[in-house]
C-alpha positions in Angstrom: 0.0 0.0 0.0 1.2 3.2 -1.1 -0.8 5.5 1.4 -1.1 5.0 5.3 -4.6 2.6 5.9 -4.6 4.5 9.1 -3.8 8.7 10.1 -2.9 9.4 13.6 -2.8 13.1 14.4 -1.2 14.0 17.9 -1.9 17.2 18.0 -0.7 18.5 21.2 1.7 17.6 23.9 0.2 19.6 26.6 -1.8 17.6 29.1 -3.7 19.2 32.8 -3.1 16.2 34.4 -0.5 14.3 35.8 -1.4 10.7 35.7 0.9 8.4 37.6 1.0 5.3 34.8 2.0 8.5 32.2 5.0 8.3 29.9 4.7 11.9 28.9 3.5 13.7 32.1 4.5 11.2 35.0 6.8 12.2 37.5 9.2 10.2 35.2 7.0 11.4 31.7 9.5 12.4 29.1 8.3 15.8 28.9 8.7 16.2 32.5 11.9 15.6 33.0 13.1 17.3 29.4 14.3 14.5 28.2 12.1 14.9 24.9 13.1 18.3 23.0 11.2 21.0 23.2 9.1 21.3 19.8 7.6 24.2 17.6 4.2 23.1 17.1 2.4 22.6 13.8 -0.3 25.4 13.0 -3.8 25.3 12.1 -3.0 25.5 8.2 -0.3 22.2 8.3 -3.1 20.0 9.6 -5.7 21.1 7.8 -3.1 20.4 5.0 -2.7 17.1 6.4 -7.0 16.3 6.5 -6.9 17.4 2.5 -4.5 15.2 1.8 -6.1 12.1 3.6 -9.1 12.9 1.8 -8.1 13.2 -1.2 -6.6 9.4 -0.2 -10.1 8.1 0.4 -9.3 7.7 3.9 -12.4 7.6 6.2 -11.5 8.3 9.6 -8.8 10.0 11.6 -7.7 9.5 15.1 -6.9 12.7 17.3 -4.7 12.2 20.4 -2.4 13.8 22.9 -1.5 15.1 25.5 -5.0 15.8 26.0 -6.4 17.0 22.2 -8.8 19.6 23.6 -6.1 21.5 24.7 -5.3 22.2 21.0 -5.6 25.7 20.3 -8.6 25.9 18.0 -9.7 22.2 18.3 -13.6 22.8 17.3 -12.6 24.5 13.8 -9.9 21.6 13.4 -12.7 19.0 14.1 -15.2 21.1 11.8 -12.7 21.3 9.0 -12.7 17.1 9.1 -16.0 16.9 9.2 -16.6 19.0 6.2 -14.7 16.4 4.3 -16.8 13.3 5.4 -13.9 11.8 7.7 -14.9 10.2 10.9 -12.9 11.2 13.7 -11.9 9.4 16.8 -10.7 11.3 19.9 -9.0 10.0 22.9 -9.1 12.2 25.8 -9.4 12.6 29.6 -12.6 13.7 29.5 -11.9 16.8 31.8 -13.2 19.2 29.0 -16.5 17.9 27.8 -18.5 20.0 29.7 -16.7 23.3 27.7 -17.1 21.0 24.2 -19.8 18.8 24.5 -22.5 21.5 22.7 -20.2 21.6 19.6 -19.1 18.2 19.5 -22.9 17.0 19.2 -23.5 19.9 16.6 -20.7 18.9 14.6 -21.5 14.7 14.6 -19.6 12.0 13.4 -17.4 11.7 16.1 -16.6 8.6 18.6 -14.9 9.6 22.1 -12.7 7.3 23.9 -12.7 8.4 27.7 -10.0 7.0 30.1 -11.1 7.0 33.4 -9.4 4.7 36.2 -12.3 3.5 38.6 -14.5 5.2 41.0 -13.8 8.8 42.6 -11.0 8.1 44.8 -9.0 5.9 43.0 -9.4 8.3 40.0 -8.5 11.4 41.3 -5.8 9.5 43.4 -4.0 8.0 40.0 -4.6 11.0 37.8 -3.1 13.2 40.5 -6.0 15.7 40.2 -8.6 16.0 43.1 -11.9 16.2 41.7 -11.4 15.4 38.3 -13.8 12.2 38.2 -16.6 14.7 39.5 -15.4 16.7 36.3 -15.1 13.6 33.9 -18.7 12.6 35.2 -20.5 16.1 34.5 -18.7 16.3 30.9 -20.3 12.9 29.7 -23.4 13.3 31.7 -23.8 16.8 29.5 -22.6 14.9 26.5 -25.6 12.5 27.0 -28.2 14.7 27.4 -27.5 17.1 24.4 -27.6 14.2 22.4 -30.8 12.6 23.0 -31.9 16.4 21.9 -30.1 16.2 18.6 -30.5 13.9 15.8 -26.1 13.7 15.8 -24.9 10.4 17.7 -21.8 10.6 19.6 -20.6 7.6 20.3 -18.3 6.9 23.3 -16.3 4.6 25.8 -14.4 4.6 28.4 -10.5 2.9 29.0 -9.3 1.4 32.3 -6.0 1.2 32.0 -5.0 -1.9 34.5 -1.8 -0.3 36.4 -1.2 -0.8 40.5 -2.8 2.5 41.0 -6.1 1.5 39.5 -6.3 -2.0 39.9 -8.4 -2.7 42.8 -11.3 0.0 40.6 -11.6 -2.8 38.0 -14.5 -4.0 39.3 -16.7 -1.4 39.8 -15.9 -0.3 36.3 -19.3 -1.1 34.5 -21.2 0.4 37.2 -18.8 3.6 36.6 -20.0 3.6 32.9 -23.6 3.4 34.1 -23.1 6.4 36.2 -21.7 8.2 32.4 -24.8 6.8 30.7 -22.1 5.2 28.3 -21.9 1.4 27.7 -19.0 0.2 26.0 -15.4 -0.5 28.8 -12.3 -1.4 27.4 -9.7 -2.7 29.5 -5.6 -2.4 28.7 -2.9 -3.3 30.5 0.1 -0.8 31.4 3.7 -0.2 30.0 6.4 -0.6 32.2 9.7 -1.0 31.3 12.8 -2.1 33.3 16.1 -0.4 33.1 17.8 -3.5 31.4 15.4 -3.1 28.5 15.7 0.5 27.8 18.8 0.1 27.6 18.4 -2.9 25.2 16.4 -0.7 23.5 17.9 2.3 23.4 21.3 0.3 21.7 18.8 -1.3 19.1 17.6 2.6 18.1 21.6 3.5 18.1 22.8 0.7 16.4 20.4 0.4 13.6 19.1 3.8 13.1 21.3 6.4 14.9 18.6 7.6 16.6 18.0 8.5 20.3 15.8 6.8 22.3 14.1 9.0 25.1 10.2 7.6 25.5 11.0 4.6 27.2 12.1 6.3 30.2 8.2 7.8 30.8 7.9 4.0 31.1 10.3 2.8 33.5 9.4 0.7 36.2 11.2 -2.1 37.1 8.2 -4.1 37.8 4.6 -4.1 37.0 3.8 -3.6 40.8 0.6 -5.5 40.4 -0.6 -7.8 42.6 -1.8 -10.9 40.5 -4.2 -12.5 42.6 -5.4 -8.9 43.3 -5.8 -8.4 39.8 -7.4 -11.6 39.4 -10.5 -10.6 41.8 -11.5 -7.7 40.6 -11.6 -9.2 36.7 -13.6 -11.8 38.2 -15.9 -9.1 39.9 -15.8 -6.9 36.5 -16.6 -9.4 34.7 -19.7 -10.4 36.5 -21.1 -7.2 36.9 -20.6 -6.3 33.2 -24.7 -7.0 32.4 -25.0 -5.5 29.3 -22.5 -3.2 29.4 -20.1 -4.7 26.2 -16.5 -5.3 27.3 -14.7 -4.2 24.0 -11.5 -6.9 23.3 -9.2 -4.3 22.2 -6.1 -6.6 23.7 -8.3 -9.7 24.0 -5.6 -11.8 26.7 -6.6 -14.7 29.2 -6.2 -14.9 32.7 -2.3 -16.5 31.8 -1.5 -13.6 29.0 -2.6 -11.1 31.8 0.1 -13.4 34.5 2.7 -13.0 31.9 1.9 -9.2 31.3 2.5 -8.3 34.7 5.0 -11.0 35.5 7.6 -10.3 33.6 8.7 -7.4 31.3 10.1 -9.9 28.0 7.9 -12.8 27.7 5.9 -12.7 25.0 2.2 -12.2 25.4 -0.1 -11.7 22.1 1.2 -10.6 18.9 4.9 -9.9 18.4 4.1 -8.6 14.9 3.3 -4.8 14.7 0.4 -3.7 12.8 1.1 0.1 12.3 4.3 -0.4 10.1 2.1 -1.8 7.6 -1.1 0.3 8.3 -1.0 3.7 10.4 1.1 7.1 10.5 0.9 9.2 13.3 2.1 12.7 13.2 3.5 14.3 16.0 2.8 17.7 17.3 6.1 18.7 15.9 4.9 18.0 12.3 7.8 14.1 13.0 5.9 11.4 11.0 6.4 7.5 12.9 4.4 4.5 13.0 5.0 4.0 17.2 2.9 6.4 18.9 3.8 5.7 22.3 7.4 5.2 21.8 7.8 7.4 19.0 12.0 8.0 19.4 12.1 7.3 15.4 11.0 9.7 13.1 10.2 9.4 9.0 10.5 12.6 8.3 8.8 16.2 8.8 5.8 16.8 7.2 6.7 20.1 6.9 8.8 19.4 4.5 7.1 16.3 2.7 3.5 15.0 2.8 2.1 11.7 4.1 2.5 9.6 0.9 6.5 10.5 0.7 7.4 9.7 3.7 5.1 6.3 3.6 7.1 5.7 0.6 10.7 6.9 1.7 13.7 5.4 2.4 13.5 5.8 6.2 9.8 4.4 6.4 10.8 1.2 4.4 14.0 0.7 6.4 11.8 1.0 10.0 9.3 -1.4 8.4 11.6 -4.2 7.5 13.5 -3.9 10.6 10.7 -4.3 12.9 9.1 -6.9 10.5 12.1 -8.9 11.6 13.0 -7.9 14.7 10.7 -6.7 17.7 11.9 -4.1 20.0 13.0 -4.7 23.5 10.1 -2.3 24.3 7.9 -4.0 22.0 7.2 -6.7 24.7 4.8 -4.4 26.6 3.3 -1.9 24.3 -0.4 -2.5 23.1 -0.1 0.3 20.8 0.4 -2.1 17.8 -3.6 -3.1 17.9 -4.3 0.1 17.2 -4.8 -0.1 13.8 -6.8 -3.2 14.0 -9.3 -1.3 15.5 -8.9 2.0 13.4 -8.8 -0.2 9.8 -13.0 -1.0 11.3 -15.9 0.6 9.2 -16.1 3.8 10.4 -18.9 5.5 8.4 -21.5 4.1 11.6 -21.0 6.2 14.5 -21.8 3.1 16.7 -18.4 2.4 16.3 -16.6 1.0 19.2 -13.1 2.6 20.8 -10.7 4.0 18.5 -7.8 3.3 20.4 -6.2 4.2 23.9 -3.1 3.6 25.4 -1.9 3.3 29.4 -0.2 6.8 29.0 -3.5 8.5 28.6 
């Protein structure tokens, strides 16, 4: 394929909350500690460049992602501009601006929103580092909700639980959180963590092969998983029975031994090894840096500033990154779930039932 099945558009760094699982914004988050370089950020005009382009590519949908994507400076007129060109677009965010957005978001339609929220009140707030943010999270969807029963636009919406040892004993009461959001689709991922011995794995695979530095990993390190097994293995049980209607979306569909090796160990293999964006998705930074990793996204394309989607698909630097990784998973490729994400963003997105975009546990 000649053009990317799937466009990722991370349109802003900037986040207001400092979630503890975080690779960006963590008290270890790579923008935190500086050890990503500070970036001039793309205008208004270079992505509305970018949403011609993918139109006139025939591609249907479009995922926007942070940071947190509301913080983008004119994000309504971005999201208009999209929809004005019959793309579909998917939004992951923390849900602490849908009350200010919620009116325009059901005017403008065709839109899905992925919501990550981390369990009930307390453990929320606790693990996003923000006191009353679920309160804030709650009023957004609850708004969301009932402007659209007054409009004949569907928003459709779910919520990610990302499974880390600040969370984990919220699993459980999960689907009767989604209840209390009027929304009824959960989907439940597992955390990155990444030990020092593997970053460092890592980082020589990045230097050796490309020449490249590797920085992200370190918003990731954690030298265990810090869950508690048989903890975690409760509160699925409990989640699980409580679900009742509400549908439990198998973005990373693992069993109860693919969960024990998650958390168990950072290198044994657990679902796919292959990665599905090098064949399928481009995600552009906010820098206008074009990669196919957006959660460890150290190697870059190209700029699109100085190219456009289709050439840097096509260069030299794409193909070498794609037969590489084809070959060769990276140390941190052993817990990242970001390579499903085009699985789910290939879907038919033209019925705004749709199910979750994406997410990730930095979100």
């Amino acid at each position: 394929m000649d053009f990317p099945e799937c466009i990722s558009f991370t349109i802003t760094g900037a986040c207001n909350l400092r979630c503890r699982m975080c690779g960006q914004w963590s008290s270890k988050g790579y923008f935190r500690t500086g050890d990503k370089s500070p970036v001039q950020p793309m205008q208004m005009a270079d992505w509305k460049k970018l949403v011609d382009e993918i139109a006139a590519n025939n591609i249907s949908s479009v995922l926007l992602r942070g940071g947190e994507p509301f913080l983008f400076p004119g994000i309504i007129e971005l999201l208009e501009y999209i929809n004005s060109k019959g793309i579909f677009t998917s939004i992951d965010t923390n849900g602490t601006m849908l009350k200010k957005y919620a009116a325009d978001l059901v005017r403008i339609g065709k839109i899905h929103i992925t919501i990550s929220v981390d369990g009930p009140e307390e453990i929320h707030d606790k693990t996003r580092g923000v006191k009353g943010c679920f309160m804030t999270v709650k009023e957004g969807a609850d708004l969301l909700a009932r402007l659209e029963k007054e409009s004949d636009n569907k928003i459709s919406r779910s919520i990610c639980f990302t499974i880390s040892p600040w969370s984990v004993r919220g699993l459980g009461q999960m689907p009767d959180v989604a209840r209390t959001m009027s929304i009824n689709t959960l989907v439940i991922v597992p955390f990155y963590y990444v030990p020092e011995a593997t970053g460092k794995k890592y980082e020589k695979e990045l230097t050796d092969n490309f020449d490249c530095r590797a920085f992200s990993w370190r918003g990731f390190h954690h030298e265990t998983s810090g869950i508690d097994f048989n903890e975690f293995r409760e509160q699925l049980k409990i989640y699980l029975s409580k679900l009742d209607g509400i549908y439990n979306y198998p973005y990373m569909a693992l069993t109860e031994d693919e969960y024990r090796n998650w958390f168990g160990d950072a290198v044994t293999p657990v679902g796919t090894l292959h990665c599905l964006n090098i064949e399928k998705l481009i995600d552009i930074q906010p820098d206008g840096r074009a990669n196919s990793c957006v959660d460890f996204p150290d190697y870059s394309f190209g700029s699109i500033r100085e190219s456009n989607i289709r050439d840097l698909w096509n260069s030299k630097r794409a193909r070498k990154f794609r037969e590489f990784r084809r070959k060769n998973p990276f140390a941190v490729c052993y817990r990242c779930g970001a390579k499903y994400m085009s699985v789910v963003m290939s879907r038919d997105t033209t019925d705004t039932s749709q199910e979750p975009s994406s997410d990730n546990s930095d979100k």
